[in-house]
Structure formats: C-alpha cells, structure tokens
CHARMM internal coordinates of N, CA and C (Angstrom, degrees):
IC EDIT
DIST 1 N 1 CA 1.4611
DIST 1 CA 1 C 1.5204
ANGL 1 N 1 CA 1 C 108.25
DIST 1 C 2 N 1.3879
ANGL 1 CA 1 C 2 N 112.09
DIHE 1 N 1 CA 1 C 2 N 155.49
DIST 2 N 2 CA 1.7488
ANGL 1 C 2 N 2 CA 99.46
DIHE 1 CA 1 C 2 N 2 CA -157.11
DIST 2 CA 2 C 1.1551
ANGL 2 N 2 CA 2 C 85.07
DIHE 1 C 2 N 2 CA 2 C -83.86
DIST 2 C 3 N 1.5173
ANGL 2 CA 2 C 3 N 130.64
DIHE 2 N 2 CA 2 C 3 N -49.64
DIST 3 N 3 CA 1.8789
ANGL 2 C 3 N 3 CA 126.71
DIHE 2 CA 2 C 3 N 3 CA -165.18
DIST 3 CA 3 C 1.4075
ANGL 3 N 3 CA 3 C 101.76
DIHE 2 C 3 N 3 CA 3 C -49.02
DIST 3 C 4 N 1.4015
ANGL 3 CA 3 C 4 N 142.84
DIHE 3 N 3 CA 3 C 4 N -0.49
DIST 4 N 4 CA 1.0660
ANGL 3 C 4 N 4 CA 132.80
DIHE 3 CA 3 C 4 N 4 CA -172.30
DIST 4 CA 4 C 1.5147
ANGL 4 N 4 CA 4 C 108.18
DIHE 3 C 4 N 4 CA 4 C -84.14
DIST 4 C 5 N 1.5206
ANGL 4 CA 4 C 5 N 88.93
DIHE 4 N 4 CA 4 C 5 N -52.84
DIST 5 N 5 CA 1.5942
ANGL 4 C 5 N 5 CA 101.57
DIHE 4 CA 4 C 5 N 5 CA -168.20
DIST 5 CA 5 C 1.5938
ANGL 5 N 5 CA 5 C 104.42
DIHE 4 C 5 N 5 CA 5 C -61.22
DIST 5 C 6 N 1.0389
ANGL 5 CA 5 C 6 N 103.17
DIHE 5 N 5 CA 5 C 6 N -29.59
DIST 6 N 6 CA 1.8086
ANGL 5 C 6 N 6 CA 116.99
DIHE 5 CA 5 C 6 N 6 CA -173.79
DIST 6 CA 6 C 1.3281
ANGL 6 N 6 CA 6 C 88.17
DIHE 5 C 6 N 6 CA 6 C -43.46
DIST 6 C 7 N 1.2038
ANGL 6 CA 6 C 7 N 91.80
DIHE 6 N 6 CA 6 C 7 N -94.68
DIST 7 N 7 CA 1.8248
ANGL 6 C 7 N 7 CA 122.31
DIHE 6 CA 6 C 7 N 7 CA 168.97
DIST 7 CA 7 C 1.7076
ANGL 7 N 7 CA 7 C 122.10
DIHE 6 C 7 N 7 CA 7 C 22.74
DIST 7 C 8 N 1.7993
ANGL 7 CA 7 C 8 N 83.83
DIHE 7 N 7 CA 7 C 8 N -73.89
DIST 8 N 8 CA 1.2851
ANGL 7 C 8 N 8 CA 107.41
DIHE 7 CA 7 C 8 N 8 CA -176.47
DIST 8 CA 8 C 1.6109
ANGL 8 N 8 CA 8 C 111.29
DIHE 7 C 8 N 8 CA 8 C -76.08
DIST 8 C 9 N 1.1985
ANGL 8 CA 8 C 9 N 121.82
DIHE 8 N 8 CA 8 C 9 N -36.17
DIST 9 N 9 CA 1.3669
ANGL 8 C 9 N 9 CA 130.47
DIHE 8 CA 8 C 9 N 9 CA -167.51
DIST 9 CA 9 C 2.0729
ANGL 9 N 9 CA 9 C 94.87
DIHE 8 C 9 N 9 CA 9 C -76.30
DIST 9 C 10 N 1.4655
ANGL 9 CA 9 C 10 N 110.53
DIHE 9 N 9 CA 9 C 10 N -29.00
DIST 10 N 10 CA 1.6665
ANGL 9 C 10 N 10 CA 100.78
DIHE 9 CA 9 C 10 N 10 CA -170.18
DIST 10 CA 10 C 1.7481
ANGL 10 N 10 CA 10 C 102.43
DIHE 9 C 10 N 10 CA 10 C -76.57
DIST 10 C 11 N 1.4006
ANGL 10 CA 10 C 11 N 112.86
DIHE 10 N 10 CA 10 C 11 N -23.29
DIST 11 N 11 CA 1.3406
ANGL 10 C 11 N 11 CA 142.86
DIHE 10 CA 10 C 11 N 11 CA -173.77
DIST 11 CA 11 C 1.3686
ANGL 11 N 11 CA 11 C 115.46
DIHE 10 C 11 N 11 CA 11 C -58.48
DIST 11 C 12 N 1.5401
ANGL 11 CA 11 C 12 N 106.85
DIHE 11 N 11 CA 11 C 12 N -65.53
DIST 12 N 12 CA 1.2215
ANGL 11 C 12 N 12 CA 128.04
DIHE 11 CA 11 C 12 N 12 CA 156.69
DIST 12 CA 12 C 1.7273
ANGL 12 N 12 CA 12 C 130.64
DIHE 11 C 12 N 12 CA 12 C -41.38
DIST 12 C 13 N 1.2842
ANGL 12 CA 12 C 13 N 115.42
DIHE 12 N 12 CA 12 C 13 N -36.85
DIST 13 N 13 CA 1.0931
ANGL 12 C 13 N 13 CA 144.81
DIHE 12 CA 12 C 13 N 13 CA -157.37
DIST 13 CA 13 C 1.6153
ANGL 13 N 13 CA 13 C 99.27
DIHE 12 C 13 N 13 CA 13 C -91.64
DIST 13 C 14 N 1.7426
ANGL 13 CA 13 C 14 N 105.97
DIHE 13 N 13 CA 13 C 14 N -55.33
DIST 14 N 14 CA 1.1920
ANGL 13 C 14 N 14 CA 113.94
DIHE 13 CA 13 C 14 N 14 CA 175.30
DIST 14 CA 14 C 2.3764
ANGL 14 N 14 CA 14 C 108.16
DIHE 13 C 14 N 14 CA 14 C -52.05
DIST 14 C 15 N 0.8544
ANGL 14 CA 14 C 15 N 87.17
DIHE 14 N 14 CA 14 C 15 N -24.97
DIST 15 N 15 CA 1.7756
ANGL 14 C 15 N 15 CA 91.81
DIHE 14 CA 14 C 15 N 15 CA -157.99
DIST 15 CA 15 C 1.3604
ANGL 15 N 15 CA 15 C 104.47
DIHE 14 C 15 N 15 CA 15 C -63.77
DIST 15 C 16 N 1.5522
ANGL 15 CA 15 C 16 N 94.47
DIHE 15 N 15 CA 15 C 16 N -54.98
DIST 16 N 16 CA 1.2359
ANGL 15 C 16 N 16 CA 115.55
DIHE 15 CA 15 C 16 N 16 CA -179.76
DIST 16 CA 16 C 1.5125
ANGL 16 N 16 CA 16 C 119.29
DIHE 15 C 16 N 16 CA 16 C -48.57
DIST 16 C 17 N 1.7061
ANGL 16 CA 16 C 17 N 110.52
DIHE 16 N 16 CA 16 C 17 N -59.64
DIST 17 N 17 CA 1.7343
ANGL 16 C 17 N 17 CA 102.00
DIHE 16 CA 16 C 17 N 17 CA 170.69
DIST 17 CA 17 C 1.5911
ANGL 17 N 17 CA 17 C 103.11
DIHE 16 C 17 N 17 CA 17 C -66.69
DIST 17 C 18 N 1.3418
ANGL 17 CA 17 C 18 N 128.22
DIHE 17 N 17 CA 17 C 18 N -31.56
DIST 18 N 18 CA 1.5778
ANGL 17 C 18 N 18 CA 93.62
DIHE 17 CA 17 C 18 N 18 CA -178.22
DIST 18 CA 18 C 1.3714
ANGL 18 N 18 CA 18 C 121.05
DIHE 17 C 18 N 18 CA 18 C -67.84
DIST 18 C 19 N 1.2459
ANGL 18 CA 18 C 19 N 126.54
DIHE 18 N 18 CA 18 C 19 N -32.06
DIST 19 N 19 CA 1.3489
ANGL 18 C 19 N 19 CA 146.92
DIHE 18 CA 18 C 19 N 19 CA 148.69
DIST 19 CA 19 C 1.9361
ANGL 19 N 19 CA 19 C 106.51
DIHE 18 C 19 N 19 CA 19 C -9.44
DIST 19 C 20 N 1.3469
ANGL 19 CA 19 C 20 N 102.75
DIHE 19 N 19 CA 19 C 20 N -63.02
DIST 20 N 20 CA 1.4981
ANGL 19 C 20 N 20 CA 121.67
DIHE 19 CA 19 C 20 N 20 CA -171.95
DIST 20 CA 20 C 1.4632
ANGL 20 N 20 CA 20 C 113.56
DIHE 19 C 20 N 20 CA 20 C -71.37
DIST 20 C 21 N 1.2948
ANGL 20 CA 20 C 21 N 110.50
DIHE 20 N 20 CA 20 C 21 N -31.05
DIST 21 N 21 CA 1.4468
ANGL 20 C 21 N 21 CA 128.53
DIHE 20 CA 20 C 21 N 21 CA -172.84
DIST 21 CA 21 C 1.6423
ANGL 21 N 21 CA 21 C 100.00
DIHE 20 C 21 N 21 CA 21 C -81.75
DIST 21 C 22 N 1.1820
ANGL 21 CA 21 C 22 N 120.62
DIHE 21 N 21 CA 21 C 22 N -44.48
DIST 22 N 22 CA 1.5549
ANGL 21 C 22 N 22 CA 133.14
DIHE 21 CA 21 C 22 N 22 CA 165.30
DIST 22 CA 22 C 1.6589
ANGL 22 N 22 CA 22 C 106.62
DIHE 21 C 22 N 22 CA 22 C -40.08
DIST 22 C 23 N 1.5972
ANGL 22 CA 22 C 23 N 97.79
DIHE 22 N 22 CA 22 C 23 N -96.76
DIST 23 N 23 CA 1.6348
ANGL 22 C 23 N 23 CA 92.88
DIHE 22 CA 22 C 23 N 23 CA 163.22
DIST 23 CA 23 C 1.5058
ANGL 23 N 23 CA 23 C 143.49
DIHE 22 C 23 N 23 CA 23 C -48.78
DIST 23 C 24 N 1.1068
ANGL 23 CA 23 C 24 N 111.87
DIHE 23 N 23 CA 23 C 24 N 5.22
DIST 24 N 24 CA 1.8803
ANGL 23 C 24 N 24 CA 124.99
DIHE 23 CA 23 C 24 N 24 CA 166.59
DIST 24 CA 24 C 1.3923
ANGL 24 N 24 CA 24 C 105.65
DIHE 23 C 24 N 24 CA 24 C -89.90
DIST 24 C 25 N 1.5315
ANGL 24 CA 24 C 25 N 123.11
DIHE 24 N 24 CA 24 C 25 N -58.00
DIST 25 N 25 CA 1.4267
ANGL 24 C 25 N 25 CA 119.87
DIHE 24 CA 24 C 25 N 25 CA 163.87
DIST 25 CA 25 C 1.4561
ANGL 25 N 25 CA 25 C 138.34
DIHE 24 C 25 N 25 CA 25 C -69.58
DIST 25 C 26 N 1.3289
ANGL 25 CA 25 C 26 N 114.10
DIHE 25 N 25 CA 25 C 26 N -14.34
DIST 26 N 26 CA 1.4496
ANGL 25 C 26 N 26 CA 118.12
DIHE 25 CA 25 C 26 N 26 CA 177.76
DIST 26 CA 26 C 1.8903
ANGL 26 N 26 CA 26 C 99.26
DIHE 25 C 26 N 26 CA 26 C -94.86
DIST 26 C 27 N 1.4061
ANGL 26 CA 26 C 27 N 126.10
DIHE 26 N 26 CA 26 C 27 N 11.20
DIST 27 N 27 CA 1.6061
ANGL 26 C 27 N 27 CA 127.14
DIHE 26 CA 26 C 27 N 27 CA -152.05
DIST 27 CA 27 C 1.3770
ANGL 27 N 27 CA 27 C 101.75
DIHE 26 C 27 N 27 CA 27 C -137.51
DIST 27 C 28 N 1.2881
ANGL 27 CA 27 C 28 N 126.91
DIHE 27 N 27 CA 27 C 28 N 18.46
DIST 28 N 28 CA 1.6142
ANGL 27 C 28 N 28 CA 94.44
DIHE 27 CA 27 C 28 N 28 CA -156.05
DIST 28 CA 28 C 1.8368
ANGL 28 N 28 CA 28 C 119.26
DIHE 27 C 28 N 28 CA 28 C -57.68
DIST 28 C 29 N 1.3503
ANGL 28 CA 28 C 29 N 126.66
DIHE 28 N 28 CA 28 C 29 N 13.33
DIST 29 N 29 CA 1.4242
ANGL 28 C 29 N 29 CA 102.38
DIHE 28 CA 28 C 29 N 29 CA 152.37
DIST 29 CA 29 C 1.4459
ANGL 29 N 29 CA 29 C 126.75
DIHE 28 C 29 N 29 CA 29 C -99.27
DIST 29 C 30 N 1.7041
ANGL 29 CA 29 C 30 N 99.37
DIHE 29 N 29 CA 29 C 30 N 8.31
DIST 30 N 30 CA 2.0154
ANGL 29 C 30 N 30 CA 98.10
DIHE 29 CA 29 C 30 N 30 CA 150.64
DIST 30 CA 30 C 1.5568
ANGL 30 N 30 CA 30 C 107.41
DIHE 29 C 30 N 30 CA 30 C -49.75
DIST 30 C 31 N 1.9327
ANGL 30 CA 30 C 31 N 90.35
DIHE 30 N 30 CA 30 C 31 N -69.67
DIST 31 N 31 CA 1.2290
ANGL 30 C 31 N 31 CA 92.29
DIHE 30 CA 30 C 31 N 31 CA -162.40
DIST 31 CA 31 C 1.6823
ANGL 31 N 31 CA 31 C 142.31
DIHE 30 C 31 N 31 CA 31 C -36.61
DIST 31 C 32 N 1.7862
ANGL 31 CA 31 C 32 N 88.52
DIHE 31 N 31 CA 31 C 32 N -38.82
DIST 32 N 32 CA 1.4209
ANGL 31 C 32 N 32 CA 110.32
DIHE 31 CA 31 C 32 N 32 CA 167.92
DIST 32 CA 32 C 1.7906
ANGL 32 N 32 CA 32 C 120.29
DIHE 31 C 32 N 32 CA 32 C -61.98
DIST 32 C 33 N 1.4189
ANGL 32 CA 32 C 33 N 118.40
DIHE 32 N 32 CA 32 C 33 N -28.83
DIST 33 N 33 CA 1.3090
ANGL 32 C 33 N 33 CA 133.21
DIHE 32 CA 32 C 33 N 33 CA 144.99
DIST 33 CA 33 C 1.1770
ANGL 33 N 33 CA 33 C 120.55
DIHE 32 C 33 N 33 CA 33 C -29.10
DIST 33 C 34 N 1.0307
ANGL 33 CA 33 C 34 N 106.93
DIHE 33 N 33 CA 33 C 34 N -80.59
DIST 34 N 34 CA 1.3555
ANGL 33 C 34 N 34 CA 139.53
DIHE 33 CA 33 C 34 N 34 CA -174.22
DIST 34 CA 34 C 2.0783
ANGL 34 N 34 CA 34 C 108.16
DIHE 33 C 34 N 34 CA 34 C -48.76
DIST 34 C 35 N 1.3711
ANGL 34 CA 34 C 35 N 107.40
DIHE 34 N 34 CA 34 C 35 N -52.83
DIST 35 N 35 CA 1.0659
ANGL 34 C 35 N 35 CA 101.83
DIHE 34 CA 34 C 35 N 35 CA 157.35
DIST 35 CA 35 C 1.5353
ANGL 35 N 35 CA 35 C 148.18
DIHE 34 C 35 N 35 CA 35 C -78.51
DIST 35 C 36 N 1.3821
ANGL 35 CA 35 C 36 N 97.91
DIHE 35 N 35 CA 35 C 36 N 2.05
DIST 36 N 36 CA 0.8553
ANGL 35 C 36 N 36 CA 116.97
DIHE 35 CA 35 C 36 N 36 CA 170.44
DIST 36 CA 36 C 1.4931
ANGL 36 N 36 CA 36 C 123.53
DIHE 35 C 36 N 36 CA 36 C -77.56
DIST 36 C 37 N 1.3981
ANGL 36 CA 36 C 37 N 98.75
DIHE 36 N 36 CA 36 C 37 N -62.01
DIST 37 N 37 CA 2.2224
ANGL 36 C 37 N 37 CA 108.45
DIHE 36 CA 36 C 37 N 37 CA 168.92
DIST 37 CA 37 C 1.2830
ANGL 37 N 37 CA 37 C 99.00
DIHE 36 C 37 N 37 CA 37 C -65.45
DIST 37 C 38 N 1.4846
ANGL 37 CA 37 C 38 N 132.97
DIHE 37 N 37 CA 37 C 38 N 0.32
DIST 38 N 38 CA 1.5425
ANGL 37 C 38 N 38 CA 123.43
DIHE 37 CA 37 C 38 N 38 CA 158.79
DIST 38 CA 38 C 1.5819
ANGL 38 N 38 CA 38 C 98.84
DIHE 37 C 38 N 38 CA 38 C -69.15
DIST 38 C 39 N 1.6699
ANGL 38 CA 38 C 39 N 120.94
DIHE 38 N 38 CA 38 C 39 N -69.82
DIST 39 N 39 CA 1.5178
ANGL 38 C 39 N 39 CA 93.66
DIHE 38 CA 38 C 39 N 39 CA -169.45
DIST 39 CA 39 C 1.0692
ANGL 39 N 39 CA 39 C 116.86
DIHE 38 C 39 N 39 CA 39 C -80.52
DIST 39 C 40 N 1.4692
ANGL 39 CA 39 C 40 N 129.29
DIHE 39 N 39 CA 39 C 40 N 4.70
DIST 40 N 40 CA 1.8108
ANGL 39 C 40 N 40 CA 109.91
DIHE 39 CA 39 C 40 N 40 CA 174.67
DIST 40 CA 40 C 1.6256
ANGL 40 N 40 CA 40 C 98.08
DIHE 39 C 40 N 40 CA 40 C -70.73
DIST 40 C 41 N 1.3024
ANGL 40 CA 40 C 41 N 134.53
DIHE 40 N 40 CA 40 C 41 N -29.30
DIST 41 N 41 CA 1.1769
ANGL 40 C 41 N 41 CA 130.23
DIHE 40 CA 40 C 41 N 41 CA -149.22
DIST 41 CA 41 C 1.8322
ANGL 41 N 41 CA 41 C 87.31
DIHE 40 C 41 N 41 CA 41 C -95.48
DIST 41 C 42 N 1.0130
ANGL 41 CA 41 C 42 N 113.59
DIHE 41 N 41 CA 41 C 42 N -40.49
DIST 42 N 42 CA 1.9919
ANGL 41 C 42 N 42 CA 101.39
DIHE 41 CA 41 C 42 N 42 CA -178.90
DIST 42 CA 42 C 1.4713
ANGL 42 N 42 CA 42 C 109.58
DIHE 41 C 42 N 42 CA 42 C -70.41
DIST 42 C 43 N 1.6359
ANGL 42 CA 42 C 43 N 130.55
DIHE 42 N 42 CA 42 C 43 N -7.54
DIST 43 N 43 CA 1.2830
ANGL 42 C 43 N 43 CA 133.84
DIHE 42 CA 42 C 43 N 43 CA -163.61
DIST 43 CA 43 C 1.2555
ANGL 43 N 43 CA 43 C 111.09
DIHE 42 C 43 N 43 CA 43 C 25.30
DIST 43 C 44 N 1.5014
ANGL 43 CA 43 C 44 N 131.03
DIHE 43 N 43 CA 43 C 44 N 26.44
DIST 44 N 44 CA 1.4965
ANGL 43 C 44 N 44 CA 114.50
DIHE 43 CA 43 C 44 N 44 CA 174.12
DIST 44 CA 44 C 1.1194
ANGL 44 N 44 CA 44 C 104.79
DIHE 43 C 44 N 44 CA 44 C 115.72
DIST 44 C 45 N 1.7007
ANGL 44 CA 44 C 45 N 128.33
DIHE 44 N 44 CA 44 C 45 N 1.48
DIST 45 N 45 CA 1.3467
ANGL 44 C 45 N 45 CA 114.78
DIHE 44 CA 44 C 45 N 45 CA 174.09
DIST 45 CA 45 C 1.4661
ANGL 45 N 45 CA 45 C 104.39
DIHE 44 C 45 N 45 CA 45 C -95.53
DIST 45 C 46 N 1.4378
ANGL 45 CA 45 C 46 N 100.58
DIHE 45 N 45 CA 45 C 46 N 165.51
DIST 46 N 46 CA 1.5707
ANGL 45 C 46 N 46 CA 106.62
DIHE 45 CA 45 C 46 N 46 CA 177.76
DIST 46 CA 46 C 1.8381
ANGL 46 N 46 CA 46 C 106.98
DIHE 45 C 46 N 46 CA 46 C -83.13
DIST 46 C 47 N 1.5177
ANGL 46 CA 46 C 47 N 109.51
DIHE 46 N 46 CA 46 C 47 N 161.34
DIST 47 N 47 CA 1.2441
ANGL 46 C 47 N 47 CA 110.96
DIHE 46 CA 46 C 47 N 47 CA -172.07
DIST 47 CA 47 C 2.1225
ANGL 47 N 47 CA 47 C 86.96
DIHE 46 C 47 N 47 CA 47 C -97.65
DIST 47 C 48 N 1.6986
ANGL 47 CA 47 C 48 N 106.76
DIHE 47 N 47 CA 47 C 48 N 148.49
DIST 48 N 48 CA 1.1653
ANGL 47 C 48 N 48 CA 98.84
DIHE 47 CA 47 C 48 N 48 CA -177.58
DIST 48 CA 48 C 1.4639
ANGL 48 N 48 CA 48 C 93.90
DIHE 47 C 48 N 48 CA 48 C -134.69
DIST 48 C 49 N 1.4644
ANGL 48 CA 48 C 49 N 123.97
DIHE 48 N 48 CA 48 C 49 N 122.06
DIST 49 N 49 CA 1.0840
ANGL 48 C 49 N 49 CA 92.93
DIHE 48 CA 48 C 49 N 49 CA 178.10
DIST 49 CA 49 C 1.8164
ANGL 49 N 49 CA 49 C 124.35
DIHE 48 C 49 N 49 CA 49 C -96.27
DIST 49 C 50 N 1.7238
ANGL 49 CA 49 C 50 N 121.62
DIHE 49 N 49 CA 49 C 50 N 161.44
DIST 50 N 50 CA 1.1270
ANGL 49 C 50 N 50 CA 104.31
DIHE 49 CA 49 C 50 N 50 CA -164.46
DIST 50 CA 50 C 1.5340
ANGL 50 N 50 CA 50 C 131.48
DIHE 49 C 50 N 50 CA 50 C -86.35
DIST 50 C 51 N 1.3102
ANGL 50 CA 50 C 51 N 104.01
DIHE 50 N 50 CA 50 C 51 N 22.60
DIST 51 N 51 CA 1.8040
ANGL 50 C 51 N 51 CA 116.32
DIHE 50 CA 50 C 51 N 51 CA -168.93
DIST 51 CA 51 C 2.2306
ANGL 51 N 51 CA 51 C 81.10
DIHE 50 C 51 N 51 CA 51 C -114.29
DIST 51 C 52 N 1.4926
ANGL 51 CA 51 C 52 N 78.86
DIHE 51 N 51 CA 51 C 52 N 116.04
DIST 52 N 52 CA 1.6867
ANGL 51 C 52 N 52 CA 103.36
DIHE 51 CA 51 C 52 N 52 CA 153.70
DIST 52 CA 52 C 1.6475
ANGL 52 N 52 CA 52 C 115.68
DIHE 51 C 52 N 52 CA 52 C 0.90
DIST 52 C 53 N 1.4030
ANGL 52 CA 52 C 53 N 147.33
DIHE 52 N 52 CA 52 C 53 N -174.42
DIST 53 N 53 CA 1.1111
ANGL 52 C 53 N 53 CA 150.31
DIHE 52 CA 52 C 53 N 53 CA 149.50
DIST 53 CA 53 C 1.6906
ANGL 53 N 53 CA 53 C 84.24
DIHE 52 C 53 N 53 CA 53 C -105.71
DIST 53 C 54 N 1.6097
ANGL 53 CA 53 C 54 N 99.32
DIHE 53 N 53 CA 53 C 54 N 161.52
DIST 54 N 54 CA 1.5846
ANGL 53 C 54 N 54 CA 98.25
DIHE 53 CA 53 C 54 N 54 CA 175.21
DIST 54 CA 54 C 1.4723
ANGL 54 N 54 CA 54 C 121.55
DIHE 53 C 54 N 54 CA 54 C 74.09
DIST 54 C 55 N 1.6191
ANGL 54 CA 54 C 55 N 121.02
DIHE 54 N 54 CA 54 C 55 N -14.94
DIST 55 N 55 CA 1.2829
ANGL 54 C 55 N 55 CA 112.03
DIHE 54 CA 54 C 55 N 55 CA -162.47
DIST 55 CA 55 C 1.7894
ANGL 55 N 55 CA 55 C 98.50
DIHE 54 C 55 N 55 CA 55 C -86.89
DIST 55 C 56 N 1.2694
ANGL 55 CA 55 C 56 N 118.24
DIHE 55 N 55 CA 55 C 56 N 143.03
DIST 56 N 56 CA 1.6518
ANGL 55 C 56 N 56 CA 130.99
DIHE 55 CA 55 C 56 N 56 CA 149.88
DIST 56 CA 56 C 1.0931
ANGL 56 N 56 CA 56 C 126.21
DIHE 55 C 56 N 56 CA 56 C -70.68
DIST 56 C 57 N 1.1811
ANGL 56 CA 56 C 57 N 131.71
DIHE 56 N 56 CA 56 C 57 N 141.60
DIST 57 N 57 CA 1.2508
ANGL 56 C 57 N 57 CA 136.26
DIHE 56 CA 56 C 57 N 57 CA 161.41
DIST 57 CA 57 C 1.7625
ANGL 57 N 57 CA 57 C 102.28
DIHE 56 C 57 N 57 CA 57 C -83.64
DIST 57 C 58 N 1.3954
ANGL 57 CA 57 C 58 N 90.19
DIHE 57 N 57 CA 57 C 58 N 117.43
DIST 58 N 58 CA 1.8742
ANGL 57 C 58 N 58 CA 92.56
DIHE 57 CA 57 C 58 N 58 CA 177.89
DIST 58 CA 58 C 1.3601
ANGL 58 N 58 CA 58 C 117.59
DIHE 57 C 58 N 58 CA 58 C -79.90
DIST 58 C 59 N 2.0064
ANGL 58 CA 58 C 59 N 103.32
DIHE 58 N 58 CA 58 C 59 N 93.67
DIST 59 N 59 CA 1.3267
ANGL 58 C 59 N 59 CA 101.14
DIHE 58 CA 58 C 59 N 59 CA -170.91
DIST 59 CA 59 C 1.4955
ANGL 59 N 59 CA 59 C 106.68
DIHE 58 C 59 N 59 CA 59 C -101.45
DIST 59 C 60 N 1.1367
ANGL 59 CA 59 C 60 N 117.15
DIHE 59 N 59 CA 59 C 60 N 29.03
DIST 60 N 60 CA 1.7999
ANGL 59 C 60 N 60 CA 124.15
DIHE 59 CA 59 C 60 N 60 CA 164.15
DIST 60 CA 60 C 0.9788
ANGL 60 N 60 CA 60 C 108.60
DIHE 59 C 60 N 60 CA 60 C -90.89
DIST 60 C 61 N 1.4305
ANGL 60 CA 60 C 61 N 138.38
DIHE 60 N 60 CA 60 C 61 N -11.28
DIST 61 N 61 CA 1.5767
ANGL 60 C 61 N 61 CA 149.28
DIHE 60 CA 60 C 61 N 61 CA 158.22
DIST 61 CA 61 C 1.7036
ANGL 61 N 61 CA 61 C 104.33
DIHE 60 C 61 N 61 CA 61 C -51.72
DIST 61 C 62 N 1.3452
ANGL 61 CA 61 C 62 N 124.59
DIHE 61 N 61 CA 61 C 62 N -28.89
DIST 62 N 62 CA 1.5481
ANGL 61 C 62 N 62 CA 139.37
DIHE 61 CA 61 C 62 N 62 CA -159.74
DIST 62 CA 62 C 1.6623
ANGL 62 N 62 CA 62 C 85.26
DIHE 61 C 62 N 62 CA 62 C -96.74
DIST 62 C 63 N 1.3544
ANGL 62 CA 62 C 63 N 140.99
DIHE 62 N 62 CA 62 C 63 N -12.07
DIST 63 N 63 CA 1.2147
ANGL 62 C 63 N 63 CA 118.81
DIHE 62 CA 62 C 63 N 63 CA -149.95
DIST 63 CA 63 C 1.9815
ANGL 63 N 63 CA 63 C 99.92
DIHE 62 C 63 N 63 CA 63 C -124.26
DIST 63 C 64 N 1.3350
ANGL 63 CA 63 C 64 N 84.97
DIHE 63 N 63 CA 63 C 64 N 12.55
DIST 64 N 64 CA 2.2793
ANGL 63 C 64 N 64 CA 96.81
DIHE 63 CA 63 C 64 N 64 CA -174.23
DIST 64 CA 64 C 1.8022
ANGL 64 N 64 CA 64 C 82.52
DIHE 63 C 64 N 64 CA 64 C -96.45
DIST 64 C 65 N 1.1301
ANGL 64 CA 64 C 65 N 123.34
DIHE 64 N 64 CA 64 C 65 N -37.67
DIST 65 N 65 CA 1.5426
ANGL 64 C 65 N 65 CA 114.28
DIHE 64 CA 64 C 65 N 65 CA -155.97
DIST 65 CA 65 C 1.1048
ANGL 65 N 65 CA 65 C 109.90
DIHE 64 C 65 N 65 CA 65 C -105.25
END
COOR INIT
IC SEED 1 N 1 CA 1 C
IC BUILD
C-alpha cells in the first residue's frame, strides 16, 4: 500500500535527524565543525532567507481539517 511506504520512509527520516540532533548535542566540536564549513562555504556572503520579512505561516489552514 503506497501510505505504507510513505509511512515508513517519513519514519525513517524522522530517526535520522533525531540521530543528528543526538550527535550535535552530545559533540560540541561537531558543532563547531559544522560551523565552521558553514562560513568557508558562504565566503563572506550574508545568509538571506527566501520567505518575505513579516510573512506567516497560515496555520488556520491546519484548523478546516
């Protein structure tokens, strides 16, 4: 059944970032790693993100279903 595979694959997915979230807090010189190939990789640019300033997430859309 396809919802299965869904299922298992959102499941899976979940493990994995908690997995990551585990080793980020039990590590902090990942983390420090980690921030690090963050700025070699921006060389100095700013991070922008691409959703508006001001924008909502329309979570009254969550409240019809």
């Amino acid at each position: 059944n396809g919802t299965s595979i869904g299922h298992k694959s959102t499941v899976f997915a979940t493990k994995v970032m908690a997995g990551t979230v585990i080793d980020l807090l039990s590590n902090p010189e990942l983390v420090k790693e980690a921030k690090a190939e963050w700025e070699r990789q921006m060389d100095g640019r700013l991070y922008k993100s691409p959703i508006p300033t001001g924008v909502k997430p329309p979570l009254d859309q969550l409240k019809k279903h």
